[in-house]
N, C-alpha and C positions, 0 to 999 in steps of 0.2 A: 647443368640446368641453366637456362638463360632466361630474362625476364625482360618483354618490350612494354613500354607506358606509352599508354595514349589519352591526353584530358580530352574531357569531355564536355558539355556542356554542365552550368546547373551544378558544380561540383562534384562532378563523377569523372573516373578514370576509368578505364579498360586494361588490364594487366594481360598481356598473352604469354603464357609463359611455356616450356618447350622443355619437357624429359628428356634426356638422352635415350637411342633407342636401347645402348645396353642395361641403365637403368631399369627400363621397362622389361627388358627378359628376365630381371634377379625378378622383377614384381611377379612376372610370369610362375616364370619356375616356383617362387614361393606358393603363390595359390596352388600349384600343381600338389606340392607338398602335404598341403592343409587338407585337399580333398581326396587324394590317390587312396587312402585307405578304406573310403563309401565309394570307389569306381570297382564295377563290374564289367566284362566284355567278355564273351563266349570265345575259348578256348587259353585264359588267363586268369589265374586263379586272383580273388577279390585282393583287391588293395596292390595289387601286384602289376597293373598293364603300364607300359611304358608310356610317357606324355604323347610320344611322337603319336602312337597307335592310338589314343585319346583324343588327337588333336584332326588324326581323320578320317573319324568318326563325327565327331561334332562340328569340326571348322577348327580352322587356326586359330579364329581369336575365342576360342570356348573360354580360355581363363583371362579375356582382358579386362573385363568385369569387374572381378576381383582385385584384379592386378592396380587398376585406374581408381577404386576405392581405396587401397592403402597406401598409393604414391598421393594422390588428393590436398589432404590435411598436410603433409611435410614437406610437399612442394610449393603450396600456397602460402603457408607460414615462412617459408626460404623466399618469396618471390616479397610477398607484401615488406618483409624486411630490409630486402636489397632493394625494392623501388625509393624507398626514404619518403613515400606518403605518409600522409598522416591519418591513418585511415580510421573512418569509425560510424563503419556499418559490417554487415554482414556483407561475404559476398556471393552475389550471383554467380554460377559457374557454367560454362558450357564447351564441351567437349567440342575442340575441332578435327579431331585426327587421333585413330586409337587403333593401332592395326599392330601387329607381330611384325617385329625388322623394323619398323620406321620409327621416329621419334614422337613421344606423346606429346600431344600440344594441345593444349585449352586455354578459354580465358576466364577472368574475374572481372566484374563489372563492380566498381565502388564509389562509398561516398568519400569524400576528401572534407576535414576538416575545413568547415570555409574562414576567410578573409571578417574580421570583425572592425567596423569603421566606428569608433568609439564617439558616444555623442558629449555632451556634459555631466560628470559623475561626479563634480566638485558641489559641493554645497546646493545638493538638492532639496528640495522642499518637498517635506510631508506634513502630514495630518498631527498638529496636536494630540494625546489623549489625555483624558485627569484622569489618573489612576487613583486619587482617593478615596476610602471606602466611608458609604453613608453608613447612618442607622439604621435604614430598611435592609443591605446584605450582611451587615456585622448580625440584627439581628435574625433574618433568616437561617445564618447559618449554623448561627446558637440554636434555633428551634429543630434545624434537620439533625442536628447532634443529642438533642432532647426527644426528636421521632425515636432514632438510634436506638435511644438507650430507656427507652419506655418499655413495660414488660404489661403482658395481660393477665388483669385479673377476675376472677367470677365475680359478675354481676347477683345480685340479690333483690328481689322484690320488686323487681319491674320491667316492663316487656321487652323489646327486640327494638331497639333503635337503629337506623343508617349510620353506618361505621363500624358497628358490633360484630365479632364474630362469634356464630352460633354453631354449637357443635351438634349435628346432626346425621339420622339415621333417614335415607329414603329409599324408595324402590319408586319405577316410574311403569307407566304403562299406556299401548296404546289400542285401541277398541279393546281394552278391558284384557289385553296379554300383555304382559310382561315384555320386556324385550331387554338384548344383549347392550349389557354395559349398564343399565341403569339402573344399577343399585350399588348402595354404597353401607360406611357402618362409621360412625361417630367423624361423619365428614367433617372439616375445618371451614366453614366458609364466611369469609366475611361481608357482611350485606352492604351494599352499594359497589363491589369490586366491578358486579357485570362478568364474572366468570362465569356463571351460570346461564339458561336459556331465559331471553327475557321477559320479565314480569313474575319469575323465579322470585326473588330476592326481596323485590318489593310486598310479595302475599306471608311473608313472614314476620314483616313487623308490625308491631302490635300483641306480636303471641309471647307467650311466656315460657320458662322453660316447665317441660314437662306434657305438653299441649303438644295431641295429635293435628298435622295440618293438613287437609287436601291441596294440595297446588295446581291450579289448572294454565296450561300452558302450550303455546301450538309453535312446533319449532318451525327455523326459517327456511326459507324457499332454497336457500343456499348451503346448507347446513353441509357438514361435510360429509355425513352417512345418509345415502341414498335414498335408503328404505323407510327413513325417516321421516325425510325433509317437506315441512309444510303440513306434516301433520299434526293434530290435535294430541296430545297426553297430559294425562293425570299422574302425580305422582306424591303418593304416600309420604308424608315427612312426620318422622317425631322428634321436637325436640330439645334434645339432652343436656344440654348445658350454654348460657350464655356469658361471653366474655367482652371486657371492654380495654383499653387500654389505657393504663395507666403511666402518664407522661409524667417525669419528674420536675420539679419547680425547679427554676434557676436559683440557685442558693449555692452555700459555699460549702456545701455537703457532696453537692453535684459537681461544684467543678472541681473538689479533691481529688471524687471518683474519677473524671474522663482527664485529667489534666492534671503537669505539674507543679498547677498554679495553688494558694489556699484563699483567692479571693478573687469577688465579681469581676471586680474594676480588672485586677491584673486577666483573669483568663479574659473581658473582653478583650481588651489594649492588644493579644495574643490573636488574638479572632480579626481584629483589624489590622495590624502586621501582616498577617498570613494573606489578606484579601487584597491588601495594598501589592504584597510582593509577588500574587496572582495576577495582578492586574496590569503592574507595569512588565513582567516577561514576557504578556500578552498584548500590550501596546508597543513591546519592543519589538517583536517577531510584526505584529501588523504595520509598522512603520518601516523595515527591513524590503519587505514584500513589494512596500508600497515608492520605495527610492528603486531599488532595481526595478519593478515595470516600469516610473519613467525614465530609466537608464534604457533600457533594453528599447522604448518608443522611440526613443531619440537616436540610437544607433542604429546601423545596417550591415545586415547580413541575410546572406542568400543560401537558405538551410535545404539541401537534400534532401527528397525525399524518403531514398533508403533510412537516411539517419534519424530522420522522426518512426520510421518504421522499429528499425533497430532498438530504438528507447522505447518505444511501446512494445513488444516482444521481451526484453527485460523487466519491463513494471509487470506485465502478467505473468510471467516466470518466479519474482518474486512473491506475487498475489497465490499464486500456486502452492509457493513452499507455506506460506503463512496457513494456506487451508492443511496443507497435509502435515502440519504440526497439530489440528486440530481433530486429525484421523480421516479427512477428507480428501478424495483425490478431486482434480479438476474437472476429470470425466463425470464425477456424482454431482459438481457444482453447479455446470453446464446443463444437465439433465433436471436437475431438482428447480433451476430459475427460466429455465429456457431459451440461456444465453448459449448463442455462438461466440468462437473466437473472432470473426472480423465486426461483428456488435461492439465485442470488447474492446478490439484494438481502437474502433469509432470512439467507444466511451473514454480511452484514455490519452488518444490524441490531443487535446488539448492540453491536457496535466503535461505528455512530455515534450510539446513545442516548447512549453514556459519555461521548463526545467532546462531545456537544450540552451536557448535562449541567456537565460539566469548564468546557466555556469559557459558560457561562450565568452559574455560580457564579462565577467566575474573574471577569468584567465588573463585576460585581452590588457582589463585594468592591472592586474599582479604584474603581466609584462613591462607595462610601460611606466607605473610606478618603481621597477627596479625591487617585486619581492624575492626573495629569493628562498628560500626551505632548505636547513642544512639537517643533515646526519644527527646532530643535537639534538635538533628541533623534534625529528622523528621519533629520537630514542625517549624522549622527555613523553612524547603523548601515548608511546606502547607502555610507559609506565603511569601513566594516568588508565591505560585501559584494562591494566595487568590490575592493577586498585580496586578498579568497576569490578573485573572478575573473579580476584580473589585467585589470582595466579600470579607465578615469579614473571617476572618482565622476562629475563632470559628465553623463558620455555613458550612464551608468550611470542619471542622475534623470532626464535626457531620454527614455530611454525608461518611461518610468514617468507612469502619469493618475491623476489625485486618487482615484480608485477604491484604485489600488496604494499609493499613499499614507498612505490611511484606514485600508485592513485592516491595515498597516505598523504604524498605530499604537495600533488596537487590539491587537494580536498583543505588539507592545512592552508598554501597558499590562496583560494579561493574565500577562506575564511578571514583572512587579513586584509583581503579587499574587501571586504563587508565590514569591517572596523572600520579602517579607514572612511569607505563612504557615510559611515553611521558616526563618526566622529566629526563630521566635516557637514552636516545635514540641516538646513532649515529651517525653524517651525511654523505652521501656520497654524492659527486656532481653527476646528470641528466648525464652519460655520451653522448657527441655529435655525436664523429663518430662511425664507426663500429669496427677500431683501438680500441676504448678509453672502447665500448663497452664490447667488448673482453677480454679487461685488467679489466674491472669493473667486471666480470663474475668470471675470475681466484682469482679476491679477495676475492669476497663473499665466492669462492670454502674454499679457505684457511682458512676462516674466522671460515665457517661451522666446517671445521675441528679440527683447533687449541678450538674450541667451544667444539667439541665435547670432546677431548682430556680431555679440564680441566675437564669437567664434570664426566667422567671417572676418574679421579684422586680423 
């Protein structure tokens, strides 16, 4: 096999690469193999006709088909290897020459890792956040843990208030017949949910438990049963029983019960730890995001278009597997939202220019910083994820091929360039008004500038 490169414009290459033709006869004769026993031909008993008498019959190149499908994938793995590109896209393929006797020859059209001109990643400037936590989310989130943990109890003595859930019996009807699905038996519904069709919910309160109620009610134009929709019904309710919720008092009875605190003060102090330690992971990752886009503003790179294809074809691939862990194929996903796949690949385009972007810059910096990712390093983080899984580390690198390894450790050294720059990083305060706004704007101006300036120097 021999492999010729040719660059292209825009970060693409052309590989033409060239079977030998004896090559191409084992590929021959194999296909012959696979199919000889479903050949039939008059005067040869099945499975039995010789290639030659096969071949003309149909044409010499009846098996190159086949033949050019399984040389394919082993040729172009041998080719892209020996060119020493650095490739990372998919590739286009297109057959130039596929005949019986002569040499197979095709090419690969790719993307080429491009050239990354690194701008300033030292001591950039982001965004302030306060991650201290007030009294309105410390206690917010006291009360959603007091929703949590409230249980319902039977109301006594007085009628159907908004928020109550009333346990009732109905049947609905429309011109005076019944109809499918609208009857139920000691239903759960709680009034103001709007589960129901509206002005349902509302004609309930007021009544008390035990009280037969007419409900009158005209469903909507859009409703999702046909036969229905926009018409008038009536619908019989009696009922059976009303409940309220009973939320429990913040006292130190409650926070024994949800916490392994025995008092107010300590479970808040708990409550605001957790929200402070919410908030700053969440200012660190928005501060991250926000040093790499102006890393990636200030740099230059000239990204292929294969290669944003490429990375969007892997994000829906993965999108894929996540539905069909949920018993969903892609085909039921596409039909049930009315997306196509070049829609999708539209919608994810942007997500994986940034991403390409991100970890291009992210590389480019480990380089020229001198990171370097050793054997250690690797075995140190399969055993951090051997931890996470609750597997031995061993059985854990066993399943893993120098492939899983490599990205391991670019993935590792990409993350040291993100310390580093997050080490090294700026702050400017959130400005408030549109005064302070404006003055924050002229400084980055300046900033950009006097940046540029040194860099130039």
């Amino acid at each position: 096999m021999s492999v010729q490169v040719e660059n292209l414009e825009k970060n693409m290459a052309k590989l033409t690469i060239e079977v030998s033709a004896e090559e191409l006869e084992k590929a021959l004769q194999e296909a012959y193999n696979k199919q000889k026993k479903s050949i039939s031909l008059p005067g040869f008993r099945k499975g039995k006709v010789p290639r030659i008498m096969v071949e003309k019959m149909y044409g010499a190149n009846v098996f190159c088909d086949d033949a050019a499908n399984s040389l394919l994938p082993g040729a172009y793995s041998s080719a892209a290897e020996e060119s020493g590109l650095d490739i990372v896209s998919r590739p286009a393929l297109d057959i130039v020459q596929l005949e019986k006797g002569k040499p197979f020859i095709f090419t690969a059209e790719v993307a080429v890792k491009p050239e990354v001109k690194l701008g300033k990643y030292m001591g950039v400037t982001v965004t302030k956040v306060d991650t201290a936590a007030t009294e309105e989310e410390i206690e917010k989130e006291i009360d959603s843990e007091r929703e949590k943990n409230a249980r319902n109890i039977t109301v006594e003595g007085r009628a159907v208030e908004n928020g109550d859930t009333a346990m009732i019996d109905y049947e609905g009807f429309v011109d005076g017949e019944a109809f499918e699905g609208g009857k139920g038996e000691n239903h759960s519904l709680v009034i103001g949910s709007g589960s129901f069709i509206p002005g349902f919910e509302d004609q309930l309160i007021g009544k008390n438990a035990g009280d037969d109620v007419e409900v009158n009610v005209t469903f909507p134009e859009e409703y999702h049963a046909k036969d229905l929709a926009g018409k008038a019904a009536v619908f019989k309710v009696k009922i059976n029983e009303i409940k309220t919720k009973e939320i429990p008092e913040l006292d130190e009875e409650f926070v024994q019960d949800v916490s392994e605190f025995d008092t107010v003060d300590e479970y808040k102090n708990s409550i605001k730890e957790k929200i402070e330690e919410r908030k700053a992971n969440s200012a660190k990752a928005a501060q991250t995001d926000e040093a790499i886009k102006k890393i990636v503003d200030k740099s230059e790179m000239d990204i292929p278009e294969a290669m944003i294809d490429t990375q969007c074809e892997d994000m829906i691939n993965q999108f894929a597997q996540q539905m069909a862990q949920q018993g969903l194929s892609m085909q039921q996903y596409l039909q049930f939202t009315g997306m196509t796949m070049d829609k999708m690949k539209e919608q994810v385009r942007d997500e994986a220019l940034a991403r390409i972007e991100s970890s291009l810059v992210l590389e480019q910096i480990a380089k020229e910083e001198n990171i370097e990712i050793t054997d250690e390093d690797v075995d140190a983080e399969i055993e951090k994820m051997a931890e996470l899984y609750k597997m031995e580390a061993d059985q854990l690198k066993g399943y893993m091929g120098e492939s899983e390894k490599e990205a391991m450790k670019k993935d590792l050294a990409e993350q040291r360039a993100v310390d580093l720059i997050m080490e090294n990083v700026k702050y400017r305060a959130k400005p408030k008004s549109k005064k302070e706004k404006e003055a924050a704007e002229e400084g980055a101006a300046e900033e950009a500038a006097a940046s540029e300036g040194s860099e130039a120097e």
